[in-house]
C-alpha positions as CSV (number, residue, x, y, z in Angstrom):
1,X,-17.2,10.1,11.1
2,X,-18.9,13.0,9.2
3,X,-15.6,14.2,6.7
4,X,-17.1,17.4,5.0
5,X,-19.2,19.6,6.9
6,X,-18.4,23.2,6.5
7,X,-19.9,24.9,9.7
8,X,-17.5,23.0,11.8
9,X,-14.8,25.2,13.7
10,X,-11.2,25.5,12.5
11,X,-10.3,23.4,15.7
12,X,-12.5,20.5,14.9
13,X,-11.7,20.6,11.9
14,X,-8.2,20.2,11.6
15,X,-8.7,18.2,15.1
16,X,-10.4,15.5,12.6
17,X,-8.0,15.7,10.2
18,X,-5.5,14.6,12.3
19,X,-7.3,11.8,14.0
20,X,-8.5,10.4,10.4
21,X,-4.9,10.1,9.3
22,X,-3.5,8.9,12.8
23,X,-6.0,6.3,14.2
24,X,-4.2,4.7,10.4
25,X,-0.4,4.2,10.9
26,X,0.4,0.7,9.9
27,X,1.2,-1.6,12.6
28,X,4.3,-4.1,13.0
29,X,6.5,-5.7,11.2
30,X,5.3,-9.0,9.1
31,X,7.4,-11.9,9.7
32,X,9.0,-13.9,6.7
33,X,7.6,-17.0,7.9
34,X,3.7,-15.1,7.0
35,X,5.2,-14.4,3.2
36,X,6.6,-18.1,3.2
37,X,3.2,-19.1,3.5
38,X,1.3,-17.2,1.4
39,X,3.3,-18.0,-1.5
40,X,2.5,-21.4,-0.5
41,X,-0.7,-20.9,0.1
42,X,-1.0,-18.9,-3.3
43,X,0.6,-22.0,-5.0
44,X,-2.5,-24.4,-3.9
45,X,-5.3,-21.8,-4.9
46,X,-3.2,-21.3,-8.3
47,X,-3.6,-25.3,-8.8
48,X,-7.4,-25.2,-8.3
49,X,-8.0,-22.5,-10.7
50,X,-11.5,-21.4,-9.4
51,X,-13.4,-19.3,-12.1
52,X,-12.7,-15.8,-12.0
53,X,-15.9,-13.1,-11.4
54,X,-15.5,-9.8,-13.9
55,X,-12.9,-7.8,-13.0
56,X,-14.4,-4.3,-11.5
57,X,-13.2,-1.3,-13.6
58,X,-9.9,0.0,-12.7
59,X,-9.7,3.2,-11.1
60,X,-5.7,3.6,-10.6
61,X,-4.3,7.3,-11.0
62,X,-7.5,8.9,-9.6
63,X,-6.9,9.9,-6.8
64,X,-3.6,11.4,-6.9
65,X,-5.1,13.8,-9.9
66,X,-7.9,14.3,-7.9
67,X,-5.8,16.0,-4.6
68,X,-3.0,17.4,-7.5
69,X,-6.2,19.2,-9.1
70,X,-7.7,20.3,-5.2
71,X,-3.6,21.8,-4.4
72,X,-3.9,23.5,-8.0
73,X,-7.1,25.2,-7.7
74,X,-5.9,26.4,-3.7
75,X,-2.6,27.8,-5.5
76,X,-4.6,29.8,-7.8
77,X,-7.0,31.3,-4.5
78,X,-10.0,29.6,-5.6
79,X,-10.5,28.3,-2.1
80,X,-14.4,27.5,-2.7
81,X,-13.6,25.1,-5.3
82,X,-11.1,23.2,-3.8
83,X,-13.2,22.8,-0.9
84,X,-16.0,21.2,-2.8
85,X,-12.9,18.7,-4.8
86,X,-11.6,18.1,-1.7
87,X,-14.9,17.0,0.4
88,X,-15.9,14.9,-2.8
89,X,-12.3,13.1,-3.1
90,X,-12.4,12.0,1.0
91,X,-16.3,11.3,-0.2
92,X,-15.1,8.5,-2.6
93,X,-11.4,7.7,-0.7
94,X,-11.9,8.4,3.4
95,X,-9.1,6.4,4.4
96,X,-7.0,8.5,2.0
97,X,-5.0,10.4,4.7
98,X,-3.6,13.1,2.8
99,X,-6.7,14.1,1.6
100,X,-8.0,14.4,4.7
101,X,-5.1,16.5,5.9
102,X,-6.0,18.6,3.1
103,X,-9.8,19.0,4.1
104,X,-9.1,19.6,6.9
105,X,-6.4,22.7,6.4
106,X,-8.9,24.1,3.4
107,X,-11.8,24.3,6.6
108,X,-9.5,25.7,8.6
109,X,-8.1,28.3,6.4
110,X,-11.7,29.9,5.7
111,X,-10.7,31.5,9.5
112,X,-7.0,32.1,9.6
113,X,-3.8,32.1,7.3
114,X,-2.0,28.4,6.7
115,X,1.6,28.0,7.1
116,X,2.2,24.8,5.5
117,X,0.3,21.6,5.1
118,X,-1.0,20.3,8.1
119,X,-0.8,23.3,9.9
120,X,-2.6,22.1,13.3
121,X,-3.4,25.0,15.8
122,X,-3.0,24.3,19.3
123,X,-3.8,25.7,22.8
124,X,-6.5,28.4,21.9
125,X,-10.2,27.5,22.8
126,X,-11.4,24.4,21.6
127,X,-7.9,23.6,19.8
128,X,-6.3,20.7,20.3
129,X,-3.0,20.6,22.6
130,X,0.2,20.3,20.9
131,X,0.2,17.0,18.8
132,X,2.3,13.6,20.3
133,X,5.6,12.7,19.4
134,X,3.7,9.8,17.1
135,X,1.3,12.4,15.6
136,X,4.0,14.5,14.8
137,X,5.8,11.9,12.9
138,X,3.1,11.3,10.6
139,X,2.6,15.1,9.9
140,X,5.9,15.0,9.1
141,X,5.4,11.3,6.7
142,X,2.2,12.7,4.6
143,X,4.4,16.2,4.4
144,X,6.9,14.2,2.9
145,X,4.3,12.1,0.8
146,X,3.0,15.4,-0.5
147,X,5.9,15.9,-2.0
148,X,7.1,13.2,-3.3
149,X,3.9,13.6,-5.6
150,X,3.7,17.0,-6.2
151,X,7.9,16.4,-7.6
152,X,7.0,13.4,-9.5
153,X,4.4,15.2,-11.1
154,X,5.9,18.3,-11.9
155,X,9.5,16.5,-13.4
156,X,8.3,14.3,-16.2
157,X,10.5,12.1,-17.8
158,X,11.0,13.8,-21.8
159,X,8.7,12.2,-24.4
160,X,9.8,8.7,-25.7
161,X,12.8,8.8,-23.1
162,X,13.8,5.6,-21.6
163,X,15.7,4.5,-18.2
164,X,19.4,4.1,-19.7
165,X,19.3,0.5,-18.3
166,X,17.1,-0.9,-20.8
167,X,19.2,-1.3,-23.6
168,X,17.0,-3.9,-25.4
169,X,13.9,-6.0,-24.4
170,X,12.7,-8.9,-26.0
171,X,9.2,-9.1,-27.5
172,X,8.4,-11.4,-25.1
173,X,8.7,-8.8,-22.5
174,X,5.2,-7.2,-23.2
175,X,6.0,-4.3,-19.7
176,X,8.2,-3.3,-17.7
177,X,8.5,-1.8,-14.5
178,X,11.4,0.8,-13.8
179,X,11.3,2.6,-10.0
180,X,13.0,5.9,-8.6
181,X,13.3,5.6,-5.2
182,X,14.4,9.0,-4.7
183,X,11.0,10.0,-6.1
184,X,9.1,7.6,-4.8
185,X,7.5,6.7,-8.2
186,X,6.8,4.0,-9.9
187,X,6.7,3.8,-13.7
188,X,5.1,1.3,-15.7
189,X,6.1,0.6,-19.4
190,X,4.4,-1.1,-22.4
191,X,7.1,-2.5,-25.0
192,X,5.5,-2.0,-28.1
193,X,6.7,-2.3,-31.8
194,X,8.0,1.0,-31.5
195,X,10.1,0.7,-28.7
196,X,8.7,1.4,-24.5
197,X,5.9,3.5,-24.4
198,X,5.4,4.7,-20.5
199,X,1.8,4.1,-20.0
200,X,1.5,5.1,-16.1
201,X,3.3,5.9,-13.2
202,X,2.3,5.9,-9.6
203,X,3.7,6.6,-6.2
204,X,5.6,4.4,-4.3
205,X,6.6,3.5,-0.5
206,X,9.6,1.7,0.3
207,X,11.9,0.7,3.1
208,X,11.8,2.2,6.3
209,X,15.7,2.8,6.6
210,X,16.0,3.7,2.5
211,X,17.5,1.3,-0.2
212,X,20.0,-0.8,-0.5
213,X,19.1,-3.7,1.1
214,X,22.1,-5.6,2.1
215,X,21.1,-7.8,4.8
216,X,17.9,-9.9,6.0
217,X,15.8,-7.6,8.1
218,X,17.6,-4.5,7.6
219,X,14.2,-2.8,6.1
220,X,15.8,-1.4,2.8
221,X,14.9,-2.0,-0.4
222,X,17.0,-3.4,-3.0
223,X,18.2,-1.5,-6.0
224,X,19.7,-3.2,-9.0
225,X,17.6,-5.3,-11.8
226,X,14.9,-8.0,-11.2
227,X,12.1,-9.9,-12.4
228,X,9.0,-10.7,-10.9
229,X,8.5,-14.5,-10.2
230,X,4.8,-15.3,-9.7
231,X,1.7,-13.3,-8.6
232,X,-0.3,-13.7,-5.9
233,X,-3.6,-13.8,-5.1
234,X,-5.3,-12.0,-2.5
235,X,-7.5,-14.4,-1.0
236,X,-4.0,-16.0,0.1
237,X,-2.3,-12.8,1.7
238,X,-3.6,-11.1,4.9
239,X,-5.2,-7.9,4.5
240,X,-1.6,-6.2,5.3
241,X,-0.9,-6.9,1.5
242,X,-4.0,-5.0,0.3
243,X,-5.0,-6.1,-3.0
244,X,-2.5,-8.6,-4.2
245,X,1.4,-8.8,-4.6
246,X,4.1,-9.7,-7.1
247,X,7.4,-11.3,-5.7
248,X,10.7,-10.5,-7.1
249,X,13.9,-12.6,-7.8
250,X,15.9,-10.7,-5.1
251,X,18.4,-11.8,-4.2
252,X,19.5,-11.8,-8.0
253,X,23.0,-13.3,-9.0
254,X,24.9,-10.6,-8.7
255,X,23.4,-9.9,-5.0
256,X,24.5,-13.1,-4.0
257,X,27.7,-12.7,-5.7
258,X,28.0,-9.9,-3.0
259,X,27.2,-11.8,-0.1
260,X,23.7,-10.4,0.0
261,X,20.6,-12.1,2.5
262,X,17.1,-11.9,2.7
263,X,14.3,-12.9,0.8
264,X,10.5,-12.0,0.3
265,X,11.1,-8.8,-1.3
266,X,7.0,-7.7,-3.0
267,X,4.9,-5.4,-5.1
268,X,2.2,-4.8,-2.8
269,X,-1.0,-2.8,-2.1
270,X,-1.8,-1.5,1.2
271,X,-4.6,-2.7,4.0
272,X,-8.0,-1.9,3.3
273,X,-8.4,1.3,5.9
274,X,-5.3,2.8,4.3
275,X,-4.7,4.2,1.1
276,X,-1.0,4.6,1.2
277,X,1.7,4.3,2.6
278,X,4.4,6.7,3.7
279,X,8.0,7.3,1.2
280,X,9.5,5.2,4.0
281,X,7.2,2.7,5.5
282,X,7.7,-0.6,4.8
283,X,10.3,-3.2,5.4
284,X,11.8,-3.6,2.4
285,X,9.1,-4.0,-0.6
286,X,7.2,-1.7,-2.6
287,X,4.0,-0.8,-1.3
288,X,1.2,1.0,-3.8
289,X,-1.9,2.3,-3.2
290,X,-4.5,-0.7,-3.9
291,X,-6.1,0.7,-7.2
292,X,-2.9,1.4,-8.7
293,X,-1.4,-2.3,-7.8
294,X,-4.4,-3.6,-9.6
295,X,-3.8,-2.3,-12.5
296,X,0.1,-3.4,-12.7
297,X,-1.6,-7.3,-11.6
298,X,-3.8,-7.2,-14.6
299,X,-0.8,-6.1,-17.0
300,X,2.2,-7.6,-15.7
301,X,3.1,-11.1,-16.7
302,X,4.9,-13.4,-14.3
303,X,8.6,-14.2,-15.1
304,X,9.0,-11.7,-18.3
305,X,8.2,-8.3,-16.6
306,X,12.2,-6.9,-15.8
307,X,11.9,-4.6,-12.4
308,X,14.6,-1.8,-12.6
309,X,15.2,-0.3,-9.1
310,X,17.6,2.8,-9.3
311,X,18.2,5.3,-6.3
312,X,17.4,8.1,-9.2
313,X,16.6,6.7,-12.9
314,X,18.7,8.3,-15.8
315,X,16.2,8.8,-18.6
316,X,17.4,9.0,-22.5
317,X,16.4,9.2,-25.4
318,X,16.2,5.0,-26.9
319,X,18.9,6.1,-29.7
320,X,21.1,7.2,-26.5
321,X,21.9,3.4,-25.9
322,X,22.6,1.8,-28.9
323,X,26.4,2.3,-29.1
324,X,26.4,0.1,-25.7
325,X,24.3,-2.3,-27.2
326,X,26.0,-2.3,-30.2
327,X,29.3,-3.4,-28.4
328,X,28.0,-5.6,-26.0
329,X,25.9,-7.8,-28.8
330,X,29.8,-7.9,-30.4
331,X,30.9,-9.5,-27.2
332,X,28.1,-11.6,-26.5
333,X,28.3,-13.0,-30.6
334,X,31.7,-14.0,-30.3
335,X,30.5,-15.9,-27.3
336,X,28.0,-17.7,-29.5
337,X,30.6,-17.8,-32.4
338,X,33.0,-19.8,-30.1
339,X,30.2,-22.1,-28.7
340,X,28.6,-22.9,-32.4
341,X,32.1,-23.3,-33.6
342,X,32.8,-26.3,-30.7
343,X,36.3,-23.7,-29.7
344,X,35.6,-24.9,-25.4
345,X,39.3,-23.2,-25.2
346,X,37.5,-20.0,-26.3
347,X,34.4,-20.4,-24.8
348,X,35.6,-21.1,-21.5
349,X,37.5,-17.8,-21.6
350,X,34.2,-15.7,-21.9
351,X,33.3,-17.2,-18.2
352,X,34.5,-15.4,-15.0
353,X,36.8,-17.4,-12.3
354,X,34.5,-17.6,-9.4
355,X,31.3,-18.4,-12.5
356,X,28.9,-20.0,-10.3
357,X,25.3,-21.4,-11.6
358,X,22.5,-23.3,-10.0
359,X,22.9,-25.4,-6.6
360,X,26.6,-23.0,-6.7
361,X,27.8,-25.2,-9.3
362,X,31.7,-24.1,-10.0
363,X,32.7,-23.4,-13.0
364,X,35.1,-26.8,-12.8
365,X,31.6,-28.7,-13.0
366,X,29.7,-26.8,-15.2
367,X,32.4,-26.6,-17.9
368,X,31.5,-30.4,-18.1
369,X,28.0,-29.1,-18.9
370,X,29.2,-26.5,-21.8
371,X,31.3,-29.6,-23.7
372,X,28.4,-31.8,-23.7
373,X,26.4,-29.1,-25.3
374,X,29.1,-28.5,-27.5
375,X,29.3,-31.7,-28.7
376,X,25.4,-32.1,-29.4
377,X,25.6,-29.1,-31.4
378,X,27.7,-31.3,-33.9
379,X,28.7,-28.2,-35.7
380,X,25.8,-26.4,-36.3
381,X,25.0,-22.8,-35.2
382,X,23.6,-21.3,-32.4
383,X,20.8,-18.8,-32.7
384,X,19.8,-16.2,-30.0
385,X,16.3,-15.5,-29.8
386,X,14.0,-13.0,-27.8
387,X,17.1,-11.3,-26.8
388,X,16.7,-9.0,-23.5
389,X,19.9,-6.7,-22.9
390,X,19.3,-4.8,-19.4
391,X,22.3,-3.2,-17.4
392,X,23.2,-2.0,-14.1
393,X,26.1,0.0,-13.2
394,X,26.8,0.7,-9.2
395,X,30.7,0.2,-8.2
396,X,30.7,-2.8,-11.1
397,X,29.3,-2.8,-14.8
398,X,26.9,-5.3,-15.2
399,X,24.4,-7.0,-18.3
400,X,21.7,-8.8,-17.8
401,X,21.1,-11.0,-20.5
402,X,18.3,-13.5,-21.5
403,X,17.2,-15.1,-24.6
404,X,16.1,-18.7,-26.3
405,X,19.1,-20.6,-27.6
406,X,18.1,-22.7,-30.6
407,X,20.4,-24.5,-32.6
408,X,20.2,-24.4,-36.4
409,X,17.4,-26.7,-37.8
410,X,15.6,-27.0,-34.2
411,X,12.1,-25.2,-33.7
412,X,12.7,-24.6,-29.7
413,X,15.4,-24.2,-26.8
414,X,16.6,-23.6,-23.2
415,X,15.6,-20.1,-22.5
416,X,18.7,-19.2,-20.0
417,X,19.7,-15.8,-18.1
418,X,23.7,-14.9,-18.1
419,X,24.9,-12.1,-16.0
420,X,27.8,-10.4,-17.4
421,X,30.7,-8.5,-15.5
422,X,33.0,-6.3,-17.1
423,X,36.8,-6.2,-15.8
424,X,38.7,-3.3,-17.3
425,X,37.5,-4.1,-21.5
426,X,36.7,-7.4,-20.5
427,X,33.1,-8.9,-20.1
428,X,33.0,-12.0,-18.3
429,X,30.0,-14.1,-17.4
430,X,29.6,-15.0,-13.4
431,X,26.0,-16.5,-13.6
432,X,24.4,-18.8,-16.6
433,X,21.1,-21.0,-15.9
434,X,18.2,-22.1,-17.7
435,X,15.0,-20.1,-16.7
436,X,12.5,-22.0,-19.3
């Protein structure tokens, strides 16, 4: 359908608008069982390891700064221009619905005053009658996407700041991926010599009933800090997915700690006739426009790359959290002080009561596991290395905490994950495993 022609009538034109962005709601509901099977099925192409074609040149961010630069040139009454950005954006992006919404209320304002965006006339002439109860709703979802945007955009985070969570991350750790559900955004970090540099940010969708996810099925999304766990290819998925996806660890320790369910929790793009997705769309991942998911599965590694989901993301300045940092790394050395040292009396205080690890091993059996290492140690020191410190506070205060233990004189170690639960002044640990 014909997207920019600027004879039509007002009617038609906001008539096409509207039947653009409807004829491309997303339909039901995936089952699990489909992402059960495309992680297998991602698993066998993985093992072949075809040969990969050139990449095509990444074009995330676009078209976001495209429609922010067509709403800026409309705010300053330069209505002509606008026009032209707008008809060359749904050019290059038709199934981008809110750009089409905004064609087609830029047409329809050369012949009468807009109210708001969207602002579909009905029942004079050649108008359209009042729009359906489902039309309605996704005027109201690409109102709401609008602005999410337009927010995100016009509240940066300061220069350098951080989200307070990240209160150190390993070198190994070369991104990291921090979201704010309440702006729909995600932000994308590159952890450099001096410290995260923020390198992008895009919008986000997420669950259809808000965040956190509790329960399986309950379409929320989860908030509390993750990791992604493999990346998936494309030709594996169904075209829901869009242009790949990135599982997370959810449910972590601590959400099964809390009785948590569910499982299958993505990063993932959008289907090929729709660009995104509205603030509250999906059932329970994050869905990104296809072009900006591309360029977080060309950075991201697999395993490393810490997801921070926060219902609003505190952001400081990196000196802000070193006095937490500071105190936990004394808590965490007297841990390894009491483990080099052979003191199991003392060690085994550092662990929580209900401590449970892999397989829900009880912290009866796995204090089996600590003597043994203690004993292989035969004295000699422990050494933490690639240290990652990340917190979460919600109704608990809790540290997430991965490094490499190595033992004096030995090149290489168990790379294990603790998560850390503090009681009053106490931290305790309530998770340990090996990761690597």
């Amino acid at each position: 359908m014909p997207v920019a022609i600027p004879l039509r009538s007002r009617a038609v034109a906001a008539a096409a608008a509207l039947s653009v962005f409807c004829g491309m709601v997303p339909t039901g509901a995936h089952a699990q069982g489909d992402k059960e099977r495309a992680v297998a099925r991602a698993k066998r192409s993985q093992a072949k390891a075809p040969a990969r074609a050139q990449p095509a040149p990444l074009r995330d961010g676009q078209a976001e700064q495209r429609l922010m630069e067509v709403y800026r040139l409309t705010g300053e009454g330069r209505g002509r221009e606008a026009l032209a950005k707008a008809e060359s954006l749904v050019r290059d992006y038709p199934h981008f619905q809110l750009a089409q919404l905004t064609l087609g209320d830029l047409l329809s304002a050369r012949t009468r005053p807009l109210r708001q965006l969207g602002d579909v006339p009905a029942g004079q002439g050649d108008a359209p009658q009042p729009p359906t109860p489902t039309a309605a709703e996704v005027l109201a979802e690409l109102r709401a996407e609008s602005r999410q945007r337009t927010d995100a955009l016009r509240i940066r985070p300061g220069a350098r700041a951080i989200p307070a969570q990240f209160l150190e991350l390993s070198s190994r750790s070369r991104h990291a991926i921090a979201v704010d559900a309440s702006r729909s955004r995600l932000y994308l970090f590159q952890n450099t010599d001096q410290g995260l540099e923020l390198i992008a940010d895009y919008y986000a969708s997420v669950g259809k009933l808000g965040i956190e996810k509790s329960l399986e099925g309950d379409q929320r999304t989860p908030l509390g800090v993750y990791f992604i766990t493999s990346r998936l290819d494309p030709a594996t998925l169904k075209d829901f997915y869009g242009a790949g996806a990135l599982p997370i660890n959810y449910p972590n320790p601590l959400d099964l700690s809390r009785g948590k369910t569910g499982s299958g929790i993505w990063l993932h793009g959008t289907p090929s006739e729709q660009f995104s997705r509205a603030p509250l769309s999906t059932d329970g991942c994050l869905a990104l426009a296809n072009p900006d998911l591309e360029r977080i599965l060309r950075t991201v590694e697999p395993r490393s790359t810490p997801v921070l989901i926060a219902r609003q993301i505190q952001w400081v300045q990196p000196q802000a959290v070193l006095g937490e940092r500071r105190q936990f790394e004394n808590v965490l050395d007297a841990w390894r002080t009491a483990k080099s040292q052979g003191d199991v009396r003392r060690l085994m205080s550092f662990y929580a009561p209900g401590f449970q690890s892999y397989g829900k091993m009880q912290l009866a059996d796995y204090a089996k596991s600590l003597e043994a290492e203690t004993r292989a140690l035969r004295g000699r020191p422990l050494h933490l290395k690639d240290r990652s410190l990340l917190r979460w506070t919600d109704a608990s205060d809790t540290m997430v905490v991965t490094f490499g233990e190595v033992a004096e004189g030995a090149r290489t170690g168990p790379v294990k994950r603790q998560y850390w639960m503090r009681k009053g002044q106490q931290w305790q640990i309530f998770f340990e495993g090996v990761i690597g």
